[in-house]
TORKOL-4160 file (C-alpha; in steps of 0.2 Angstrom, whole numbers, padded with zeros to 4 digits, m for minus):
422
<pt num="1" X="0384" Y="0615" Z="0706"/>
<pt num="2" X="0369" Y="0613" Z="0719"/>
<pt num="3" X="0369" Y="0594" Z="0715"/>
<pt num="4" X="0387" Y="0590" Z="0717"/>
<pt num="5" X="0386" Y="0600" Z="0734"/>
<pt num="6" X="0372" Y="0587" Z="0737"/>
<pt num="7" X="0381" Y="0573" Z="0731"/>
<pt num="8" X="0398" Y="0579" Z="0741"/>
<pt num="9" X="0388" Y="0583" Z="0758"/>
<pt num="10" X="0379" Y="0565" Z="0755"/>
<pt num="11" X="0394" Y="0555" Z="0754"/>
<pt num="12" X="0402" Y="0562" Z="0770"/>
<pt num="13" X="0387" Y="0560" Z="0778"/>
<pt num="14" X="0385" Y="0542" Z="0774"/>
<pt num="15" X="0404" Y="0539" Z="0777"/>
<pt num="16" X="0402" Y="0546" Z="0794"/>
<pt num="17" X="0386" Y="0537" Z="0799"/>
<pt num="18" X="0392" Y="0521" Z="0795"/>
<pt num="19" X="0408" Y="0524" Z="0807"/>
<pt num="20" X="0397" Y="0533" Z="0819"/>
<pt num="21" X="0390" Y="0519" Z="0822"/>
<pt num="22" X="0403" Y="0507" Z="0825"/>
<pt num="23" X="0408" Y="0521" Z="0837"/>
<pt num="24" X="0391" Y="0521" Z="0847"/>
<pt num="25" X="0392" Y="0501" Z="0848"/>
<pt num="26" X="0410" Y="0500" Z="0852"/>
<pt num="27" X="0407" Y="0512" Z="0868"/>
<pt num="28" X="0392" Y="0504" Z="0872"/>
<pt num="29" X="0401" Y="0487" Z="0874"/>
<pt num="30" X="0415" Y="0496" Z="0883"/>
<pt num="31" X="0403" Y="0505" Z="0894"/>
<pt num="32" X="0395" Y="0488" Z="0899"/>
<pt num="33" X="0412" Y="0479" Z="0906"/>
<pt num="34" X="0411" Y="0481" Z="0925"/>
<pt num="35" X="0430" Y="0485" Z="0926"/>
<pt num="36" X="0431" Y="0500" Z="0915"/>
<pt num="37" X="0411" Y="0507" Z="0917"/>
<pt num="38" X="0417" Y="0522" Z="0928"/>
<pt num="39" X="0431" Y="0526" Z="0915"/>
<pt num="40" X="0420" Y="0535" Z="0901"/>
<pt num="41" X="0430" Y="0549" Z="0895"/>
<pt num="42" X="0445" Y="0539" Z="0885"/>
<pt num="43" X="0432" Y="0530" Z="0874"/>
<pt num="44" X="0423" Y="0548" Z="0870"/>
<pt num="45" X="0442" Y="0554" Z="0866"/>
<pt num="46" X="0445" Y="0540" Z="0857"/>
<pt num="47" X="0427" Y="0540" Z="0846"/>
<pt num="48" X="0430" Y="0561" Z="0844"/>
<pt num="49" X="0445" Y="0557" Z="0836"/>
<pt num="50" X="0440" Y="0543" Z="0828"/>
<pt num="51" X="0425" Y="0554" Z="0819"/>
<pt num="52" X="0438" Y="0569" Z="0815"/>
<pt num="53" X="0449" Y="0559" Z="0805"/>
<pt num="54" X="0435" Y="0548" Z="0794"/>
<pt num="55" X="0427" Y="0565" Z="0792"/>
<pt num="56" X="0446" Y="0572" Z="0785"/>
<pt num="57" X="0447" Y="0555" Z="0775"/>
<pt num="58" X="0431" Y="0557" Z="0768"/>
<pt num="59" X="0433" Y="0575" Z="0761"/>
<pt num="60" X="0450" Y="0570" Z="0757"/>
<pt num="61" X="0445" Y="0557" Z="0747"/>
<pt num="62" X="0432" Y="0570" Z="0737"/>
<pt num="63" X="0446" Y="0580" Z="0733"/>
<pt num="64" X="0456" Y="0568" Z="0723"/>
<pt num="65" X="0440" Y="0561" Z="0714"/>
<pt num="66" X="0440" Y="0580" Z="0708"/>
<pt num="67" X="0456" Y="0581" Z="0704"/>
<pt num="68" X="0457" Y="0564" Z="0694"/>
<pt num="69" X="0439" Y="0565" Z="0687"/>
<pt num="70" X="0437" Y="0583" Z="0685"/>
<pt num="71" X="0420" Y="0580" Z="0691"/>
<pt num="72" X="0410" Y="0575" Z="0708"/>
<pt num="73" X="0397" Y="0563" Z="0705"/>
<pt num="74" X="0391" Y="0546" Z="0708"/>
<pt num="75" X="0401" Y="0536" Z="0697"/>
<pt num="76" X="0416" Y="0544" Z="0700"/>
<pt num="77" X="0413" Y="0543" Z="0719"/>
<pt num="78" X="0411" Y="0523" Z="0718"/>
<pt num="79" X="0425" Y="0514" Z="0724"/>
<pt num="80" X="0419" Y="0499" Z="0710"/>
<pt num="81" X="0421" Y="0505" Z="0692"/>
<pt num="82" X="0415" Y="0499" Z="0677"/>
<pt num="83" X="0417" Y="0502" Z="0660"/>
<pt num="84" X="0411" Y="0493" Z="0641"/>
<pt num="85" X="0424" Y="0497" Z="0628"/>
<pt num="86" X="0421" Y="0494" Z="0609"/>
<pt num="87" X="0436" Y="0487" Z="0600"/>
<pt num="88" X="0432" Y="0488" Z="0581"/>
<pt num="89" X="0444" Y="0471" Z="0579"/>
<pt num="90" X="0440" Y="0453" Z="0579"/>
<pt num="91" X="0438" Y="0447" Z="0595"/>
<pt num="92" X="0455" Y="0437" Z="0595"/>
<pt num="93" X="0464" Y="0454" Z="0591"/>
<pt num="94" X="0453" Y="0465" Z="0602"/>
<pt num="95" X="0460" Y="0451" Z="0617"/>
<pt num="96" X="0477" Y="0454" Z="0613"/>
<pt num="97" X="0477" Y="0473" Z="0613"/>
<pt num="98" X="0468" Y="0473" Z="0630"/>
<pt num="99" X="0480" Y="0460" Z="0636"/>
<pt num="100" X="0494" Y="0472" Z="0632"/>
<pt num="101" X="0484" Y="0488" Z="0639"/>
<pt num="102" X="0482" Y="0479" Z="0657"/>
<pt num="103" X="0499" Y="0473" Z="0658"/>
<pt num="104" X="0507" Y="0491" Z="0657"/>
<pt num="105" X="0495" Y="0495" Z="0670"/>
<pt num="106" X="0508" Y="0504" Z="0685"/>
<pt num="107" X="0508" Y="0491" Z="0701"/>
<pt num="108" X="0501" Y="0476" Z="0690"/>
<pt num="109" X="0501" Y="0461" Z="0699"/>
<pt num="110" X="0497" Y="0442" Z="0697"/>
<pt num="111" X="0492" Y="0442" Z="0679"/>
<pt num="112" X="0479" Y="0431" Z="0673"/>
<pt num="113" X="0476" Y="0427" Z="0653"/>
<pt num="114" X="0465" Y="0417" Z="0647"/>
<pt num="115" X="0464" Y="0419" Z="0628"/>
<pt num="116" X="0450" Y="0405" Z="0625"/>
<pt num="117" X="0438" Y="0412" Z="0639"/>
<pt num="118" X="0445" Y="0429" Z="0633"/>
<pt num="119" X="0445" Y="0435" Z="0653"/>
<pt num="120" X="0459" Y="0444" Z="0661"/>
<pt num="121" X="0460" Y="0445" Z="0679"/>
<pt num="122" X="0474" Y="0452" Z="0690"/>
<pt num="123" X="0479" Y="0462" Z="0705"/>
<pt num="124" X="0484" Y="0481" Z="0707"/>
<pt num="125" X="0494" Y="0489" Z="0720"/>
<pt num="126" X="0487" Y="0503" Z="0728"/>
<pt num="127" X="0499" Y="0518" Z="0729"/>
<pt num="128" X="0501" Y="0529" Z="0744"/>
<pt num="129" X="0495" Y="0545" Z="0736"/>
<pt num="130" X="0503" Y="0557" Z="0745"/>
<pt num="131" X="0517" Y="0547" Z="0753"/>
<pt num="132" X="0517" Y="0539" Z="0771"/>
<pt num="133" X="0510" Y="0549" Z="0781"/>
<pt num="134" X="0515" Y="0549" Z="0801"/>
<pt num="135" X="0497" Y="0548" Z="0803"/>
<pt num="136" X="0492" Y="0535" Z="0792"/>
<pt num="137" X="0492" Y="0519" Z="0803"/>
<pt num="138" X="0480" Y="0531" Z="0815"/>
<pt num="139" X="0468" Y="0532" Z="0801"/>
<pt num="140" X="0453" Y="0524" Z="0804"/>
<pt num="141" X="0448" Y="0522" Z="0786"/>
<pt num="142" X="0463" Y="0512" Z="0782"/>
<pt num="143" X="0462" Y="0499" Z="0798"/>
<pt num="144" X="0453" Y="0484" Z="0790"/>
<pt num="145" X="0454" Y="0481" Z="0773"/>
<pt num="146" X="0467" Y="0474" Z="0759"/>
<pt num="147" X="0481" Y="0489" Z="0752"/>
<pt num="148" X="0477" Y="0482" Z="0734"/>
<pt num="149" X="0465" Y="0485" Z="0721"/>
<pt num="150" X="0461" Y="0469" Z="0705"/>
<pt num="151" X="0451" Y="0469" Z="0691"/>
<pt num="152" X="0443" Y="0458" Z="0678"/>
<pt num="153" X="0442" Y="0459" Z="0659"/>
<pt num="154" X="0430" Y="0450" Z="0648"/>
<pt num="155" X="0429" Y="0454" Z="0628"/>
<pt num="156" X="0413" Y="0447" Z="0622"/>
<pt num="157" X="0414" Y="0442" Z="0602"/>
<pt num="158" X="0404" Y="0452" Z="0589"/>
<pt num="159" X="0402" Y="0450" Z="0571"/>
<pt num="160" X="0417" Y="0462" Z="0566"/>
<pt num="161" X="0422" Y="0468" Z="0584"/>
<pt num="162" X="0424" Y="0463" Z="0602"/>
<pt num="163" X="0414" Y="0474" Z="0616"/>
<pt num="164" X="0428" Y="0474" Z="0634"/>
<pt num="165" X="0419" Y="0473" Z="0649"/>
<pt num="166" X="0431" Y="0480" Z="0660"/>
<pt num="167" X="0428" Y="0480" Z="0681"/>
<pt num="168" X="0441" Y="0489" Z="0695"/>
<pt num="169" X="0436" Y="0488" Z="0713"/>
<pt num="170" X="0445" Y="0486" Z="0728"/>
<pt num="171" X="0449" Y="0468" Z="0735"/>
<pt num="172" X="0439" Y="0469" Z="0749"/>
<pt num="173" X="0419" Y="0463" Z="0749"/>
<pt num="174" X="0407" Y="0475" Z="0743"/>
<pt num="175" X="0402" Y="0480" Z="0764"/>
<pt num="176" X="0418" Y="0487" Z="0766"/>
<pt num="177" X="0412" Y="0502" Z="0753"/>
<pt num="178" X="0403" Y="0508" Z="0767"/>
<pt num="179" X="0418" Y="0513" Z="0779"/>
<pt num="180" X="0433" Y="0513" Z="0768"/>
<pt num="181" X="0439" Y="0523" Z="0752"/>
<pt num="182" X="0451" Y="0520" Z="0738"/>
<pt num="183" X="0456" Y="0539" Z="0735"/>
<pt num="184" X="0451" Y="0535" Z="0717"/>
<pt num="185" X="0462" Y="0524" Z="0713"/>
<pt num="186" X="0451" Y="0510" Z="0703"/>
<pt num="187" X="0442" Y="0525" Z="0693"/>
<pt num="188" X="0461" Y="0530" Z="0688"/>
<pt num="189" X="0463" Y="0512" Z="0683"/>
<pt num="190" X="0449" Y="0511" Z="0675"/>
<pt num="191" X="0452" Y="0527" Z="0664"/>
<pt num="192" X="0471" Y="0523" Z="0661"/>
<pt num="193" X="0466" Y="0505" Z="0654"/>
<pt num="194" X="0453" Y="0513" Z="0642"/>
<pt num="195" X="0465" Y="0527" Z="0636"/>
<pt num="196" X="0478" Y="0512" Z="0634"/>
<pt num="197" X="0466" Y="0504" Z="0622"/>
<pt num="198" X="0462" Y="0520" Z="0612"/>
<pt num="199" X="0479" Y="0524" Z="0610"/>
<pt num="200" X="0483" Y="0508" Z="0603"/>
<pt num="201" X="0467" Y="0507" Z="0593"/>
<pt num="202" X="0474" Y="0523" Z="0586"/>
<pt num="203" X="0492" Y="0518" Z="0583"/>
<pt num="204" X="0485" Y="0503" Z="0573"/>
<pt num="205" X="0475" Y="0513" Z="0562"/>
<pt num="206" X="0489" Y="0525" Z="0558"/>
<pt num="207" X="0500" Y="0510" Z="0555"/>
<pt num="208" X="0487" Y="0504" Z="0542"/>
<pt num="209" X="0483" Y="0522" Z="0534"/>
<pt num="210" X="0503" Y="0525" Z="0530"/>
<pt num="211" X="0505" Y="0504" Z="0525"/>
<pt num="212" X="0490" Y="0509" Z="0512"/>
<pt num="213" X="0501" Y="0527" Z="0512"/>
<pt num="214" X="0516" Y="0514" Z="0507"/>
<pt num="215" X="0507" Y="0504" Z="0495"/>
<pt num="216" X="0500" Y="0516" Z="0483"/>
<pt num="217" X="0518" Y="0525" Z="0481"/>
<pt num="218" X="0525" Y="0509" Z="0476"/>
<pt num="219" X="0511" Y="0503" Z="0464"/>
<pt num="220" X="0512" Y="0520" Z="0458"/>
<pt num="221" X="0533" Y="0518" Z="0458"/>
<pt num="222" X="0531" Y="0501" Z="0450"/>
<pt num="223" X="0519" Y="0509" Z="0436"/>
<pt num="224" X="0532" Y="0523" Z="0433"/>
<pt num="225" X="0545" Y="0512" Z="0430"/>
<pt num="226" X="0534" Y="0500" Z="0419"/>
<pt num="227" X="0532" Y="0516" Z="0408"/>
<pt num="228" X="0549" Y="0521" Z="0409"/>
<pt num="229" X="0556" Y="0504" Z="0403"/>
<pt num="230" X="0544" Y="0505" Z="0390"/>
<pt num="231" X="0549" Y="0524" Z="0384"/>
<pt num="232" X="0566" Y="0515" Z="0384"/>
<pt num="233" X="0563" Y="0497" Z="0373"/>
<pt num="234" X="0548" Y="0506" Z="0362"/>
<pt num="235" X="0560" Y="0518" Z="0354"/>
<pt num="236" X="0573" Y="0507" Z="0348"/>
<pt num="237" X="0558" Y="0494" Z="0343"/>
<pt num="238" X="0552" Y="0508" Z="0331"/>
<pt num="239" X="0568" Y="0513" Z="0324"/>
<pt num="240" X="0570" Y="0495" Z="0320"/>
<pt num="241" X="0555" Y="0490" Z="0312"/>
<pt num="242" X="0552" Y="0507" Z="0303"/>
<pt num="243" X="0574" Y="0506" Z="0296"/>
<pt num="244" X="0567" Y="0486" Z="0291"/>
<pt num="245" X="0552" Y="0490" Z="0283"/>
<pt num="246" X="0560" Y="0504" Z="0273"/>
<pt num="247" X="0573" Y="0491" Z="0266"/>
<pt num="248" X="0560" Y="0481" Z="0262"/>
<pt num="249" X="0549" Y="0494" Z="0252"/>
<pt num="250" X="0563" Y="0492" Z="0237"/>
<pt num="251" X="0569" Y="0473" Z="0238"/>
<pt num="252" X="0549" Y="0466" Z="0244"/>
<pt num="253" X="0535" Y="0477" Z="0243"/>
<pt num="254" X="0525" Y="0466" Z="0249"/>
<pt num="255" X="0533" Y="0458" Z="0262"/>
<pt num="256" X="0537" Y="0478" Z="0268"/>
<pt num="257" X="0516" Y="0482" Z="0270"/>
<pt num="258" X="0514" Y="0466" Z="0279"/>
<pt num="259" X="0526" Y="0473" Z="0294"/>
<pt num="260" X="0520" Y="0488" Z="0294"/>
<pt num="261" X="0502" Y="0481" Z="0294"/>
<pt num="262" X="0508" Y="0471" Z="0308"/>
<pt num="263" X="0516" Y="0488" Z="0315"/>
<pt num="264" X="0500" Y="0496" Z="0315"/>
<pt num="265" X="0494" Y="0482" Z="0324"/>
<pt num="266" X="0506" Y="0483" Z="0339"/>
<pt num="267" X="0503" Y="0500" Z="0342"/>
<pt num="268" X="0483" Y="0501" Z="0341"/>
<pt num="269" X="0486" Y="0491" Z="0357"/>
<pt num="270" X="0501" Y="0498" Z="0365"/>
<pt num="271" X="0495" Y="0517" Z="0364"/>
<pt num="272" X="0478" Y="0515" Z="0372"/>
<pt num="273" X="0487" Y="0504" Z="0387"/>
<pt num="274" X="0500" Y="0517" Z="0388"/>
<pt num="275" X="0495" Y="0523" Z="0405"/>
<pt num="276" X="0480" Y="0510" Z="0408"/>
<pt num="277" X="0484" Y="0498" Z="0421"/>
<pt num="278" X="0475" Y="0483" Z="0420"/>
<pt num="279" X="0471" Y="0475" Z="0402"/>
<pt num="280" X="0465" Y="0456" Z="0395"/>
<pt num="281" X="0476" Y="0441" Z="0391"/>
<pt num="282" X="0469" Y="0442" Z="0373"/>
<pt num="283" X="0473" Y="0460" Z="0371"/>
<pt num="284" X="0490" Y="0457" Z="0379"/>
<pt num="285" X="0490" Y="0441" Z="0367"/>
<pt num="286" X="0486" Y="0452" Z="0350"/>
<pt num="287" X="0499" Y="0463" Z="0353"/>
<pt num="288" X="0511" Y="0448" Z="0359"/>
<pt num="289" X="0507" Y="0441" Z="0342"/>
<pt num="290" X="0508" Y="0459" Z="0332"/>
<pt num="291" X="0525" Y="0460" Z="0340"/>
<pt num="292" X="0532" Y="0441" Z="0335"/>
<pt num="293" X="0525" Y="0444" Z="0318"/>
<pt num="294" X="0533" Y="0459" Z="0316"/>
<pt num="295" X="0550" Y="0450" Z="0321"/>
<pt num="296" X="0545" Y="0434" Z="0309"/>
<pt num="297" X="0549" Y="0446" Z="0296"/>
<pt num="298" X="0567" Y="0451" Z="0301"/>
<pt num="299" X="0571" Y="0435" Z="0308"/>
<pt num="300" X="0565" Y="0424" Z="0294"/>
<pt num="301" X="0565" Y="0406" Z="0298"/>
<pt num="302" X="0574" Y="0409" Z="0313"/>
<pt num="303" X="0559" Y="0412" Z="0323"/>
<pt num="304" X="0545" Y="0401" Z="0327"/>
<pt num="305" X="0528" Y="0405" Z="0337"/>
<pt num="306" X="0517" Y="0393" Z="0343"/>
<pt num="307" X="0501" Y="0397" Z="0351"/>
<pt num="308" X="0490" Y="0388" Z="0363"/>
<pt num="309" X="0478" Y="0401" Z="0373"/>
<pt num="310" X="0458" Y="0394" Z="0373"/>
<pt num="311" X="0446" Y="0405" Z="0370"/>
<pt num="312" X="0437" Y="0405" Z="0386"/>
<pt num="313" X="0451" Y="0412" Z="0393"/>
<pt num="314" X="0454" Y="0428" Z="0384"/>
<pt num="315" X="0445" Y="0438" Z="0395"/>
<pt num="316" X="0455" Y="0433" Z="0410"/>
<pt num="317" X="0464" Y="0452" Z="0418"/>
<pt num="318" X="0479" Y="0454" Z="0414"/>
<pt num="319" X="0493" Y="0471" Z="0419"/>
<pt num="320" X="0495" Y="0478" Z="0405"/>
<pt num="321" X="0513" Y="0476" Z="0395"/>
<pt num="322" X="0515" Y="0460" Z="0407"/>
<pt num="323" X="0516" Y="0447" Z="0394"/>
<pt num="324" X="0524" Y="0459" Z="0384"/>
<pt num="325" X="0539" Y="0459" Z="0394"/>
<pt num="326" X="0540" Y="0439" Z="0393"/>
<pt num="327" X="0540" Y="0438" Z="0377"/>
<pt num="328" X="0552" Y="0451" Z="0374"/>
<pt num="329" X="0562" Y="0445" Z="0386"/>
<pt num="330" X="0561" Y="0428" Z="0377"/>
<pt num="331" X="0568" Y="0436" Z="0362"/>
<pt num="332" X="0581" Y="0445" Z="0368"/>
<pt num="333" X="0589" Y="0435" Z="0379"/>
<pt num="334" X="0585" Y="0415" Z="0371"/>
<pt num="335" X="0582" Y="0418" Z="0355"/>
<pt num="336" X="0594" Y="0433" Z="0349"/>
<pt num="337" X="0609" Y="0426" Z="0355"/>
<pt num="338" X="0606" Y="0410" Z="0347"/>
<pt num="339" X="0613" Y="0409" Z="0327"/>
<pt num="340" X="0599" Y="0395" Z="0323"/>
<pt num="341" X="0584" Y="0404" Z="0332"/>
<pt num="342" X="0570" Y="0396" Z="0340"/>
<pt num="343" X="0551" Y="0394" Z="0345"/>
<pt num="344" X="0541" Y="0404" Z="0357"/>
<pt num="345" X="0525" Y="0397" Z="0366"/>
<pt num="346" X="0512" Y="0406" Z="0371"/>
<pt num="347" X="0499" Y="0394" Z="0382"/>
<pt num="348" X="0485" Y="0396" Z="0393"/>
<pt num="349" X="0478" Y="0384" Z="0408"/>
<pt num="350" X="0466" Y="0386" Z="0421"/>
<pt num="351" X="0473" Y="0375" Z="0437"/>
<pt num="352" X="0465" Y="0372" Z="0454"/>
<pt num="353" X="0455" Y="0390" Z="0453"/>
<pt num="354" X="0469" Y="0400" Z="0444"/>
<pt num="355" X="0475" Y="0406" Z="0427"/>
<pt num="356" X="0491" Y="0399" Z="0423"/>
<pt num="357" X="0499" Y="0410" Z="0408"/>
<pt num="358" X="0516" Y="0403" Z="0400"/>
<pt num="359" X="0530" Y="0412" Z="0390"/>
<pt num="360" X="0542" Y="0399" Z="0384"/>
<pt num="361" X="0558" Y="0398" Z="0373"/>
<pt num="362" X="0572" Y="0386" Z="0367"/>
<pt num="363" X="0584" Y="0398" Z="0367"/>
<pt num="364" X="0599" Y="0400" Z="0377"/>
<pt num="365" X="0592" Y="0397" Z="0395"/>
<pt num="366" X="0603" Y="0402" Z="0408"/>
<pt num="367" X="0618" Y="0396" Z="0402"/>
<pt num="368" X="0619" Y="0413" Z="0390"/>
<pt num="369" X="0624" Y="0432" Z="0396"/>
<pt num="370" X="0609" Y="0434" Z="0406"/>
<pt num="371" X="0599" Y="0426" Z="0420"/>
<pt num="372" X="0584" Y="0433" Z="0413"/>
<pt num="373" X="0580" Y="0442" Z="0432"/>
<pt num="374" X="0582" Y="0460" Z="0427"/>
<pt num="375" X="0571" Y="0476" Z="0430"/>
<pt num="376" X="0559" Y="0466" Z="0418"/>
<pt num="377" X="0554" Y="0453" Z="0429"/>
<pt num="378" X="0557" Y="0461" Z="0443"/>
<pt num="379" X="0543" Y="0475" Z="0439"/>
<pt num="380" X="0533" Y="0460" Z="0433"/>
<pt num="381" X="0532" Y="0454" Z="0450"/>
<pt num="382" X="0530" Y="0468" Z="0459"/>
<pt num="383" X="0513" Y="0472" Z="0448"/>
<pt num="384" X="0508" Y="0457" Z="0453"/>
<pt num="385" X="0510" Y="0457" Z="0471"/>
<pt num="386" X="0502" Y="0475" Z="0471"/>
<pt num="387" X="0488" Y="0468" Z="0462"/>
<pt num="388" X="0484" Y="0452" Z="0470"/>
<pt num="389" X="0493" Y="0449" Z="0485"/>
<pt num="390" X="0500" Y="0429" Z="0487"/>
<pt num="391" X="0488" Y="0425" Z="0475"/>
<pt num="392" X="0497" Y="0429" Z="0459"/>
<pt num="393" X="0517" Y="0426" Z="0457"/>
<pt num="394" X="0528" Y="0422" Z="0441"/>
<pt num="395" X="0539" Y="0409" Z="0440"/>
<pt num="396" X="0556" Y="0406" Z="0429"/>
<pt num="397" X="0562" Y="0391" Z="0426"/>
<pt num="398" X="0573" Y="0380" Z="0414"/>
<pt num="399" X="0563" Y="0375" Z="0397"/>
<pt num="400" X="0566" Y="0356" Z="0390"/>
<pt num="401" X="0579" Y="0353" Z="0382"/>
<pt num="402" X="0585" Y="0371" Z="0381"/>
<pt num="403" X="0577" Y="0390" Z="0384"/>
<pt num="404" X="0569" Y="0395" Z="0400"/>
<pt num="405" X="0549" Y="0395" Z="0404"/>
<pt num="406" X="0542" Y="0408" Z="0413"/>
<pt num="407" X="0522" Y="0407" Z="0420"/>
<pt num="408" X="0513" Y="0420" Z="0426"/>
<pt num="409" X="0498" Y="0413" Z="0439"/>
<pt num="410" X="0483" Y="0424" Z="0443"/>
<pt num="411" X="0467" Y="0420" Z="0452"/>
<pt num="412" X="0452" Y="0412" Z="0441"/>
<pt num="413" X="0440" Y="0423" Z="0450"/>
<pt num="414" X="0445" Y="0438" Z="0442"/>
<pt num="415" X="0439" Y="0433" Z="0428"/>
<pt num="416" X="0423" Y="0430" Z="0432"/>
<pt num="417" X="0424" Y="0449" Z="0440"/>
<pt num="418" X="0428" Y="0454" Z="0426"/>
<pt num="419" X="0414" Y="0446" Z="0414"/>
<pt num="420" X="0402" Y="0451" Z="0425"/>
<pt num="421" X="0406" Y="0469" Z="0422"/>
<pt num="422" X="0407" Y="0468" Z="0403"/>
């Protein structure tokens, strides 16, 4: 407390010595004009008065500095703020959010941007504080001097951030400091600019918390219906090879233990992936292959698989029941439909750093009941952009002569990732 009585009494004091001076000079030149030397008295009215009303200026000046910084002391006294603001963005984003902070600065003026010198620069009206005062033209501190404020901005690039050098000072030159005050109004500008940046600093990184927020739900939406679809197909696929194999068990015994071999197959691979997100493209592939035997066996010589998936790219990652659901889809709506049946390919290619991994069927196409766009393919894509972003996508599209050929592409990197691990 004893301090900032210190600090207070010294600012005044300097405040008035400054203008004391002037005073002393200006009645000495007045007193030395040979016209006006017997006529003393006006100019000690004139520098009494003067005196009263820097001192009043000066003391009204501390009381706002209180009231806007809640403190007296030297920094908040200055009429030059300065201020070195971390932004935890690149340097190009951390411009662009200060750029934005200055311009809703109140009483902006004459705005400067420079985005490849990342510098701001501009001017700032200086409000009448309490209004226009009757007064205020006879206020000394206010007689010279520029009624505006400006200030510069310069973001200097770090490795993952951009540090904002941020100055406010009045427009006049710095040796006006020691006869004029600027009621606190670059320290104002100062701390509105910096509570600009933290509240957009802040906004962005709620925005990001509920888009991660977003995300999850609908990878964890997607997942659900994933499982949902397959609680809806895997029923049905049961009942139908169980009823098949049990015909089978009296007309070809043989043939019967093969699909259920092939049933017992499927499901050694299904049950584990049930609720596991991310498999292999040869895990996915054996119980693709489980599947389509399983299917040779009621479809006969209706159905034919071929199979072109190198070895070196077994290991690639691969969603769980993703190739599942092209094949399925495949089936159902190229190869079913049709009286004489069909061949389903299964390939593999690495292309341009990705693994490219093909369904395909001449079957019906899309000339048949169905487009072959349904909740399938649409989960199927989803999964994907959860997963990998713009890197991964599926594509459908109309097989030669006849049938359709969908692809799904992922990223040859994470196969690598995923070696490394195993």
């Amino acid at each position: 407390m004893f301090k900032s009585l210190l600090k207070q009494l010294f600012f005044v004091l300097r405040i008035a010595i400054a203008w004391g001076l002037v005073v002393i000079l200006v009645t000495a030149l007045y007193s030395a004009i040979p016209i006006v030397r017997e006529y003393p008295p006006p100019m000690l009215i004139l520098g009494m008065g003067t005196m009263v009303l820097v001192i009043a200026g000066a003391f009204s000046h501390l009381h706002r500095v209180r009231l806007i910084a809640g403190n007296i002391d030297r920094d908040a006294l200055s009429n030059r703020q300065r201020r070195l603001v971390e932004i935890p963005l690149e340097a190009g984003e951390a411009f662009d959010l200060l750029d934005a902070a200055i311009r809703e600065l109140p009483g902006i003026q004459q705005v400067q941007s420079a985005r490849d010198s990342l510098q701001v620069k501009a001017k700032v009206a200086r409000p009448y504080t309490y209004g226009e005062h009757p007064l205020r033209r006879w206020n000394p501190l206010l007689w010279f001097g520029l009624p505006r404020n400006q200030l510069q901005a310069t973001v200097t690039p770090g490795e993952d951030s951009g540090r904002v050098t941020l100055i406010c000072e009045p427009e006049n030159p710095a040796w006006s400091d020691c006869f004029l005050v600027d009621d606190g109004s670059n320290y104002e500008n100062a701390e509105a600019i910096v509570r600009a940046i933290t509240r957009r600093i802040g906004e962005r990184r709620r925005n990001e918390q509920a888009t991660v927020v977003q995300t999850t739900a609908q990878k964890e939406l997607t997942e659900a219906k994933l499982h949902l679809l397959h609680a809806q197909v895997e029923p049905h696929f049961l009942y139908n090879t169980l009823a098949s194999a049990q015909l089978l068990t009296r007309s070809d015994p043989e043939r019967a233990e093969v699909m259920l071999g092939h049933l017992i197959q499927y499901l050694r691979h299904s049950l584990p992936n049930a609720a596991d997100e991310m498999s292999t493209l040869g895990a996915e592939l054996e119980r693709a292959l489980a599947y389509l035997e399983i299917l040779k066996i009621r479809m006969g010589d209706r159905l034919d698989v071929q199979v072109d998936v190198p070895e070196s790219l077994r290991a690639t990652p691969l969603p769980a029941m993703m190739l599942q659901t092209l094949v399925e889809n495949a089936i159902k709506h190229g190869l079913e439909p049709r009286t004489v049946g069909g061949t389903v390919w299964l390939r593999a290619r690495r292309d341009d750093g990705a693994i490219a991994v093909t369904v395909a069927d001449n079957g019906a196409g899309f000339t048949g009941r169905t487009s072959g766009s349904g909740i399938g393919l649409k989960n199927v894509r989803e999964r994907l952009r959860l997963r990998h972003g713009p890197d991964a996508n599926l594509s459908v599209i109309a097989n030669f002569p006849s049938g359709v050929a969908a692809t799904i592409t992922v990223p040859a990197a994470a196969t690598a990732e995923r070696a490394n691990h195993v």
